[in-house]
N, C-alpha and C positions, 0 to 999 in steps of 0.2 A: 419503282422507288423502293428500298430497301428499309423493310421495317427495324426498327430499334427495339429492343426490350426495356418496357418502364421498369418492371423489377431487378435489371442486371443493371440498369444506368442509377437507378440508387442505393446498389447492392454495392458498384464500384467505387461511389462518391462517397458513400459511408464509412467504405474500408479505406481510401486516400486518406481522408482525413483522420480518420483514425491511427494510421502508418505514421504520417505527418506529425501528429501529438504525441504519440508515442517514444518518436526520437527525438523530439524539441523535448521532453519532459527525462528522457534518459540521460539526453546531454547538460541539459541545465542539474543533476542530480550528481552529476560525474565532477562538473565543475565546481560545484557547492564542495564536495567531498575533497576535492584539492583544498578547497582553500581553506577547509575545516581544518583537516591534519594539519596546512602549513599552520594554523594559528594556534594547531593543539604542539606540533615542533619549539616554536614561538614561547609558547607557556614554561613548557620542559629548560629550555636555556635560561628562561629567566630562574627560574628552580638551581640550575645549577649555578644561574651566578651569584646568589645567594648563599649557596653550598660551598662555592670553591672562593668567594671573594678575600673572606679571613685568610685563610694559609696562604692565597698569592700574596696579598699583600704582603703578610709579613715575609714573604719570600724574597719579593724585591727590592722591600726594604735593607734588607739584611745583606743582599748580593749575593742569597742562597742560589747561583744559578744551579746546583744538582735538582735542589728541592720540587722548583719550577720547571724541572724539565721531566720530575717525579709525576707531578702533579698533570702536566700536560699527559703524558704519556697514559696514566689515567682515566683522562678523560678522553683521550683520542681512541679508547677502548671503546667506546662508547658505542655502539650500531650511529648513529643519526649525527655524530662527531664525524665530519670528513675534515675538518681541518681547524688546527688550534694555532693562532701566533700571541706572543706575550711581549709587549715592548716596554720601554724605559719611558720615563717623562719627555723622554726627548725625542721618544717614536724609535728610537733606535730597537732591534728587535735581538729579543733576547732565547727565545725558542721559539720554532717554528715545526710543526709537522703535519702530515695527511697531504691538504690540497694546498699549494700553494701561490699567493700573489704576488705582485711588482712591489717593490713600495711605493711606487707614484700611487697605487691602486689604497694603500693602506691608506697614505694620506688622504687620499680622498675621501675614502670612508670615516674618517675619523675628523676630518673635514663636513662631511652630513651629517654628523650626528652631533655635533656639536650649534648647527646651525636649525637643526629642529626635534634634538634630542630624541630621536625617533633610537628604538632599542634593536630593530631589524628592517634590513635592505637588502635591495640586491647586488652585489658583487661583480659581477660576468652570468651570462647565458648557462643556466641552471644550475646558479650559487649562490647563496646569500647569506648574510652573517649577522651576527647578533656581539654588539659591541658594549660595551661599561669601563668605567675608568675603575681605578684602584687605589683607594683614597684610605691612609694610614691616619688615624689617631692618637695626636700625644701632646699631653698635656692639656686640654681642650683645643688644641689646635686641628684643622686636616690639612694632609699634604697630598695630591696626586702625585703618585711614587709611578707609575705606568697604565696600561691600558691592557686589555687581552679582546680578541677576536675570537670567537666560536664561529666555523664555518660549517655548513651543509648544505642539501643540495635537492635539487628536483628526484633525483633517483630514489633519496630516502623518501619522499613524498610517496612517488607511484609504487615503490614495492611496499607501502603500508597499505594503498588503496586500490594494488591491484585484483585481489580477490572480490574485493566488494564490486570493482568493475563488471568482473566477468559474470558475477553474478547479477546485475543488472541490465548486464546485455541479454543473457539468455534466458532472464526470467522474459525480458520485453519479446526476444522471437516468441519461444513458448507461449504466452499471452495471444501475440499478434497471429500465431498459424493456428492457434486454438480458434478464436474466432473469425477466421476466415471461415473455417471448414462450418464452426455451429452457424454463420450468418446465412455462407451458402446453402445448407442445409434446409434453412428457416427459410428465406425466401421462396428456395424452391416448393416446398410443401405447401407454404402457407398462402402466395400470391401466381409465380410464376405458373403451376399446373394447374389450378384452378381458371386463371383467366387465359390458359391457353384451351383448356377443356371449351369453356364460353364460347370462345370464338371458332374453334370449330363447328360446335353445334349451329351457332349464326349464320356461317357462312352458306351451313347447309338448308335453310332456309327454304320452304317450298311453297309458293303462295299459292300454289291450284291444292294445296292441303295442308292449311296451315295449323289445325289438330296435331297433326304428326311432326314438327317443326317446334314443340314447346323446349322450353331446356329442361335437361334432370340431370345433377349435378351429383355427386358423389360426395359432397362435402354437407353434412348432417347440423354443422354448426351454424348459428346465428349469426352474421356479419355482415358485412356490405354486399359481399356478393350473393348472399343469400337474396337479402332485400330487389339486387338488379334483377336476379332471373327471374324470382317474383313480377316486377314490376314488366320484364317483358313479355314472362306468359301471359299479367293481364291484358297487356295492347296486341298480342295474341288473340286472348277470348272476344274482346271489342271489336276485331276484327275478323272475328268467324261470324258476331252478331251483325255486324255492318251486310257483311255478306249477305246474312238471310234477309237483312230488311230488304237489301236491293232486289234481292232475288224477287222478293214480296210486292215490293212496286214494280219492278221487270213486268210480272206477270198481269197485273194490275194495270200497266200500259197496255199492255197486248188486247187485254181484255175489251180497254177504253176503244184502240183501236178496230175490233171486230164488230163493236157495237157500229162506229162511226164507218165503217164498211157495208153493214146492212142498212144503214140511214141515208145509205150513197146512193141505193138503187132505188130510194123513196122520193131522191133528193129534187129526181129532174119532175114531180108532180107537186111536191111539197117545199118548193124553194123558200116561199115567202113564212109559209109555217114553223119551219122547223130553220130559219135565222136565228132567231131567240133561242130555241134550243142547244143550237149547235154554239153560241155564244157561251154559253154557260157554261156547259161540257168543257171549252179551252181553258175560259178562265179556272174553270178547277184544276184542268193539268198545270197552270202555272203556279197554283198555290202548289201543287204536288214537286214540283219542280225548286219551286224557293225551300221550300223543307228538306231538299233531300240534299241542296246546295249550302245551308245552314248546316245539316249533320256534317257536313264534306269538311266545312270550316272550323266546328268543334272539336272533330277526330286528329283536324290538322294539329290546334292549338291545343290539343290534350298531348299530342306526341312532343309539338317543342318544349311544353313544361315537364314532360319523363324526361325527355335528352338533359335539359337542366337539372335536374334529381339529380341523374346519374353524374352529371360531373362533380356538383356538390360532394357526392358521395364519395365519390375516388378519393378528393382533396382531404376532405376529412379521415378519412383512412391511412393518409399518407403520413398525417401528421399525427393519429393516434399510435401506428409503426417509431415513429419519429420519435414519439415520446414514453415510449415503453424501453426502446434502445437507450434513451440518454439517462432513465430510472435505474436499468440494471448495471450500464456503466457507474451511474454514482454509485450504486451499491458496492460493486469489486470494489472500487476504490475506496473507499471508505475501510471495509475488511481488511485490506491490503495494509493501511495507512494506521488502522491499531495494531495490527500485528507489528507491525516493523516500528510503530513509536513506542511498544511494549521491550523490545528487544532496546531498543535508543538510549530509551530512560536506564534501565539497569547496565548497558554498558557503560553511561554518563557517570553513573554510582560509582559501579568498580572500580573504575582509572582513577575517580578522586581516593577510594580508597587506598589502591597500591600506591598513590604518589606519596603518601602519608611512608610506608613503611622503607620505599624507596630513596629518601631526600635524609629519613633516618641513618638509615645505612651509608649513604655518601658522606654525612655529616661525620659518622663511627671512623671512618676509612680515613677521612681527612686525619680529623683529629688521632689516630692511631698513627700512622705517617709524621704526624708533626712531633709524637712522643718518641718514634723511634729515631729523629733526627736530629731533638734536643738531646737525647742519650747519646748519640754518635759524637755528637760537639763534645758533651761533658768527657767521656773515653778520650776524643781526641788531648783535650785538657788537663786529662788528669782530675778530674772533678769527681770521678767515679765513687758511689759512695754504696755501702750494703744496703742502707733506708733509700737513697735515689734507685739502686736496682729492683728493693722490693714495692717501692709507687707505681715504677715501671711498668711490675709484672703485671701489679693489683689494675692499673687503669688500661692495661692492654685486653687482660679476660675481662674486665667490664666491657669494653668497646666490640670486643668477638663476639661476647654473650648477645650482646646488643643487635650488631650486626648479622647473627645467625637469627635471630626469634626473628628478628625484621623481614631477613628475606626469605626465612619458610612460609613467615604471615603471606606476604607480597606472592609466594610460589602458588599455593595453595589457593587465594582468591584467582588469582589468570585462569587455573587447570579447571576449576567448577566452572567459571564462567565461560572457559574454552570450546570444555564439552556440552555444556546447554546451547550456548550460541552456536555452535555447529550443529548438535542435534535441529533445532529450530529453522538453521537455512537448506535444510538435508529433506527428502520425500524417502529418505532410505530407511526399510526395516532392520532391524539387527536381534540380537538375544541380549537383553537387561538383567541385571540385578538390579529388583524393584527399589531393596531398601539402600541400597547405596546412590542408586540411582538420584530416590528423592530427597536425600542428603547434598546433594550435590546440587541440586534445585535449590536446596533451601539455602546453601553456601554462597551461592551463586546471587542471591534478593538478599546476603548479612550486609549489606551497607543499607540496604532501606529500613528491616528490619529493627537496626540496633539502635535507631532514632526512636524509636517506641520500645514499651515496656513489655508488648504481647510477646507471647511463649508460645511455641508450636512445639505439641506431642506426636512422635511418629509411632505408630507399632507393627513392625511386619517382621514378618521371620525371614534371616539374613539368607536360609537356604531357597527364597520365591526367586524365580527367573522364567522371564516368559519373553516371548520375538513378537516384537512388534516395533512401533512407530516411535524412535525418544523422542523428536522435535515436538510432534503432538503430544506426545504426558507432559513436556515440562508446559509447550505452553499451559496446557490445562488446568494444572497446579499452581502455576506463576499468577494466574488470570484470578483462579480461587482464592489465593493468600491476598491478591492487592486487591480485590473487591470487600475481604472482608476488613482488612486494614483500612480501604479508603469508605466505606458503607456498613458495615456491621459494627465496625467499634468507633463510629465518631463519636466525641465527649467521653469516650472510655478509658479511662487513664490505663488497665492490665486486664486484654480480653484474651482466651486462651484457645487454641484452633487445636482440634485432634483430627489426626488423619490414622485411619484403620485400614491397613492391608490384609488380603487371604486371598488364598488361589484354591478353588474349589470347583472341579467338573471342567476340567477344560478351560477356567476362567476366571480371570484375574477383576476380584472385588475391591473395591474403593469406599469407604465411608469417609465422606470428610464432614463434618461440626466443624460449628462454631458459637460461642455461646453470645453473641453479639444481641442488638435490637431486634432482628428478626423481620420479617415482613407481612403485612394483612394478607388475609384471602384472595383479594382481587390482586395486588402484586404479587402473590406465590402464581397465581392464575397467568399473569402476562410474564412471568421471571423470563422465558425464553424469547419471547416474543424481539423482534429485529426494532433496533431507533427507540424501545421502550425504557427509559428510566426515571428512577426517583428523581435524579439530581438534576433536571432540566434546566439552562438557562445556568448552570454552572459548573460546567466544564465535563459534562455525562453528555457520551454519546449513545450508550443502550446497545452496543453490541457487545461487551465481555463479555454473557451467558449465552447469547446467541452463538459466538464463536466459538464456546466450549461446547453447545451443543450440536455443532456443525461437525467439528473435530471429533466427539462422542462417535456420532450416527454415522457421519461420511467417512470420515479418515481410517475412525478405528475398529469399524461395524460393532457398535458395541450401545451399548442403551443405557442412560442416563436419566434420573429422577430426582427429584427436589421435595423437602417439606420444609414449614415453616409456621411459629406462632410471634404472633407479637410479644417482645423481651422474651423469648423462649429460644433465640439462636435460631439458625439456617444450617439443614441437614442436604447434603448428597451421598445419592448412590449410584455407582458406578460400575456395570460389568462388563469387559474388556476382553475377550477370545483372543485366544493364543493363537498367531497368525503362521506359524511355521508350516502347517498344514495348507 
């Protein structure tokens, strides 16, 4: 019969499942991610139709059809714009560009949306459009003057999300071949050589010397199979002892026997004498005999209660394995899961901020287009006036001015955010400038920041540049600014955070303060400690310093310390080796 291995058949079950969960939780992340963008797409169209309603309207109203085909063209610039149609009150369609539909197709649409006013649907097989009427005000009256169609498509979808894909695939192999190799590893050391070692020594078993037959194991540590081998050298030494008894009554028969041989040759003069005697002599070998039939039956049931031990033992070991594995699993996860909702929140920030400066600027654009097109009429009219050309100029450089601060603002938060969020999904080294670097961190958190009144002072001389790890600094920085925002200054209306740079012997120092509540002896004592925090039971998980200090030690071999008084603020220092070497 063909033995199995216990440690490979729960080394395979483990990593199955494992495989198994890993790509049910990749796909289920991939899908969520679709259907976020489609509903962050979704969001963006209703922004524009907001942005763009005013000028159609009065576009259509007017039978400006240049203006409207101005205006589409516009917005068919657009990346996420695959297709714009603009119809009359009567459906009839007045421009049409990008991807286009039937009218049967229109009327449909405009037929659903009217029947559960839903603002986006699907169109055809990886199309869907985003619909609103065009309702003119006059006099307190409204009229639906037309309707317009904003179309896009599944392709805008996957090329926004297909980076985050590839990266969730290959973080999942990476993960998944990682611990193949540590589990294989770990079985093998820890179960598989140990109870193959066992069982050789067992099989070699020698009962005519069973001294030489004990186990000695190579494994020094306390655990279940220490306990086994124990347990079988003693039913080992029981049975060296059992042996000598035998041996001891063996001889002790023999004994009885040679007496009862010399009484033999007495036997045929002493028959009647030596009845009595010879009676008594047996009955004692029978007491001798129940005793040694007794030990027989004890020895037996001392062994079936070690074989029970021993299973007990296994089972429990099984499930101590069991539960050490599903510990360290929650743990990755957990790390894994701030990291990436550290990253989440500040990208949630950003996008509300540039939609701000974004929606400005469409808004500048429109209205600059609708001035240059009332000037056009007047020219055409003869309306042309010196004060009409100089409103003109005066509302066109307002609208430019407008338009340019807007989208330097808007440029300028994507490029910080850009580079931190790449640094962060990145294990790549590179050579940094310190002090731009953490400018750009800090640029990157100005939508969280600018909701409170705290100030962060930087000081580092702009000529420090050292190679190492950006993902790890920014998180480490990002993790420091929102701990002492969310824990050092609550109830503080303006607490103030300095951050000290120097590069001194090969290495890059870090002081960061903050003059916040500070923390007791016993929390300065646990600050690093894993799952440890203040805020229990309301929304602290106790891993931010853990993870900076993981990233300190692990990522950047570099060494990290903390002090701390009560309302005396929380200090760190931080020294960071230049990795180029």
């Amino acid at each position: 019969m063909k033995v199995t291995s216990i440690s490979r058949k729960l080394l395979t079950r483990v990593l199955s499942f494992y495989f198994i969960l890993t790509v049910s939780v990749t796909g289920i992340q991939i899908v969520a991610e679709y259907f976020n963008t489609k509903n962050h797409i979704n969001s963006e169209l209703l922004t524009l139709e907001k942005t763009i309603s005013g000028s159609l309207t009065r576009a259509v109203w007017e039978l400006n059809t240049q203006q409207a085909i101005d205006i589409s063209e516009g917005l068919i610039a657009i990346p996420m714009i695959k297709g714009i149609i603009v119809t009359d009150e009567a459906n009839n369609i007045i421009t049409q560009m990008g991807e286009t539909i039937s009218p049967e197709k229109i009327k449909a649409h405009i037929n659903d949306y009217k029947k559960d006013s839903k603002g986006i649907s699907s169109i055809t097989e990886g199309l869907f459009g985003h619909s609103f009427p065009l309702i003119f005000e006059f006099s307190g009256r409204t009229t639906s003057v037309g309707r317009v169609i904003l179309l896009s498509s599944d392709a805008v979808i996957f090329s926004r999300i297909e980076v985050g894909i590839y990266f969730l695939i290959g973080n999942a192999m990476v993960k998944t071949a990682f611990l193949v190799f540590l589990f294989t590893l770990a079985f093998n050391k820890l179960l598989t050589s140990p109870l193959h070692e066992l069982t050789e020594q067992i099989r070699q078993v020698d009962l005519d010397d069973p001294e030489a037959s004990k186990l000695h194991s190579m494994n020094y540590e306390r655990n279940e199979l220490n306990i086994l081998e124990e347990a079988y050298n003693n039913l080992i030494d029981e049975l060296v002892d059992f042996k000598d008894k035998l041996a001891i009554s063996q001889r002790e028969t023999d004994l009885a026997k040679e007496k009862i041989d010399e009484q033999n040759l007495q036997l045929e003069q002493e028959v009647a004498r030596k009845t009595s005697s010879l009676s008594s002599t047996m009955l004692k070998m029978e007491v001798q005999q129940k005793q040694l039939l007794k030990q027989k039956q004890s020895l037996q049931e001392e062994n079936i209660r070690r074989s029970k031990t021993e299973k007990t033992l296994t089972t429990t070991n099984k499930d101590l394995i069991h539960s050490i594995e599903e510990l360290n699993k929650a743990k990755e996860r957990l790390l894994e899961t701030e990291k990436m909702a550290s990253l989440g929140k500040i990208s949630a920030e950003v996008s509300h901020e540039v939609s701000t400066p974004v929606g400005i600027s469409i808004t500048s654009s429109s209205y600059l287009l609708e001035q240059i097109q009332r000037l056009k009429q007047d020219l055409e009219q003869n309306k042309m006036s010196k004060k009409s050309v100089a409103d003109f100029i005066q509302n066109a450089n307002k609208s430019a001015e407008l338009l340019t601060s807007n989208l330097n603002r808007a440029s300028e938060l994507l490029t910080s955010f850009k580079h931190v969020a790449v640094d962060q999904t990145s294990d790549k080294t590179r050579l940094i400038n310190v002090g731009n670097y953490i400018d750009e961190i800090i640029q990157s958190i100005h939508p969280k920041l600018k909701k409170t009144n705290h100030c962060i002072k930087v000081h580092c001389d702009e000529s420090i540049e050292v190679y190492s790890h950006p993902g790890a600094i920014a998180q480490i920085i990002i993790n420091l600014i929102i701990n002492s925002i969310t824990h050092a200054f609550e109830n503080i209306n303006r607490g103030e955070i300095t951050i000290d740079v120097k590069f001194h012997l090969n290495k890059l120092h870090i002081d960061y303060k903050d003059n916040g509540h500070g923390l007791s002896p016993e929390a300065n004592e646990r600050l690093f400690d894993a799952f440890y925090t203040t805020k229990e039971g309301k929304g602290g998980t106790g891993l931010g310093t853990h993870i900076i200090k993981n990233l300190v030690v692990d990522t950047l071999n570099g060494t990290i310390t903390a002090h701390s008084e009560v309302e005396q603020g929380l200090s760190y220092h931080i020294e960071l080796p230049d990795m180029r070497s």
